[in-house]
N, C-alpha and C positions, 0 to 999 in steps of 0.2 A: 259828403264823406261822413261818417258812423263814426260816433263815439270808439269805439271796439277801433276802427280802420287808423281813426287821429293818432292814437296812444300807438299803437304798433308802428306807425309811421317816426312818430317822435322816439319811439324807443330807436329804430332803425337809424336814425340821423345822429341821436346821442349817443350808440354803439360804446363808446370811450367811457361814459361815466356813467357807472354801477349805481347811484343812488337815482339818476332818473329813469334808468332799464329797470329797474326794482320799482319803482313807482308805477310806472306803466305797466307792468305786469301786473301788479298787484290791481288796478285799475279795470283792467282786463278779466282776471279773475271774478272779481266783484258782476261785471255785466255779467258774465256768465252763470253764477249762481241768483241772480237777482229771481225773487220768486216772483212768478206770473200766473195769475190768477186763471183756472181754467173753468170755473161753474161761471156761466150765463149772468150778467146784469140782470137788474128785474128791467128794463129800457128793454136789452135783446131778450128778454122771455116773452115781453109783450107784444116786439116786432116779430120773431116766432110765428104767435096766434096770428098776427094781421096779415104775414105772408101766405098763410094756408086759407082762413079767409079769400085772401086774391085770388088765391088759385082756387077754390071751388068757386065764387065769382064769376071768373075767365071760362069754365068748362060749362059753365051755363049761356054762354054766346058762340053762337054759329060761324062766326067770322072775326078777325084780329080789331080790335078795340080800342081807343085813345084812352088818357088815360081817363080823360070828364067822361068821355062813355062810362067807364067803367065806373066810377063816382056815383056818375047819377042812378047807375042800373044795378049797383053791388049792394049787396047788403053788409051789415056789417061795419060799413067803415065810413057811419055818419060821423061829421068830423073833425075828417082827414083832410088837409089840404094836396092840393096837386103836387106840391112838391114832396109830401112824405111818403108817397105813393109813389112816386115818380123812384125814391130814391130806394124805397123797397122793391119796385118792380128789377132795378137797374142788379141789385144782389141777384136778385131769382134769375136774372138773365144770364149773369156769372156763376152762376149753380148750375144751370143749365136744366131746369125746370118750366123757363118760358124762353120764349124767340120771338125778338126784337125785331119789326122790317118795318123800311122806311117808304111812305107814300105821299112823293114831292116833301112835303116840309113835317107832314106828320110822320109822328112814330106809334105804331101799331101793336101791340100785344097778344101774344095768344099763347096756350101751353103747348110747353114743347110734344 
């Protein structure tokens, strides 16, 4: 349950008493204007570069890739361990930029 859901609920149950329907609105309010940061961390401007990196990487192999293939044979992402690789590929998958297939226990890489 969301912060926002908790207070609408508790305002919903205390219906009868105006000072905590007032509180939880006001509550509510507050999340609502909460300002959120929309420029880029310098962390995501870097993972940015390392993701397009991967994909020029990836268009330089003939066939879908692990992700140590890609490690050993990429430029660029001396480094990197498997698993930040692993977790940048998993974005680009959900961007839909690369396609994930699995072979038995390996998972394979290539651009979409």
């Amino acid at each position: 349950m969301t912060k926002r859901e908790m207070f609408a609920h508790i305002a919903s149950v205390n219906s009868a008493d105006a000072e905590i329907v007032d509180f939880c609105n006001h509550q509510i309010e507050l999340l609502d204007t909460r300002k959120v940061s929309k420029t880029p961390t310098k962390t995501q401007k870097a993972n940015e570069g390392l993701m397009e990196q991967i994909a020029l990487d990836l268009a330089k192999f003939d066939k879908p890739v692990t992700v140590s293939e890609l490690l050993a044979g990429g430029e660029g992402l001396e480094g990197l361990s498997n698993q930040k690789v692993s977790a940048l590929l998993r974005k680009m998958v959900e961007s839909g930029q690369v396609v994930k297939t699995m072979e038995k226990k390996k998972a394979l890489f290539s651009l979409a």
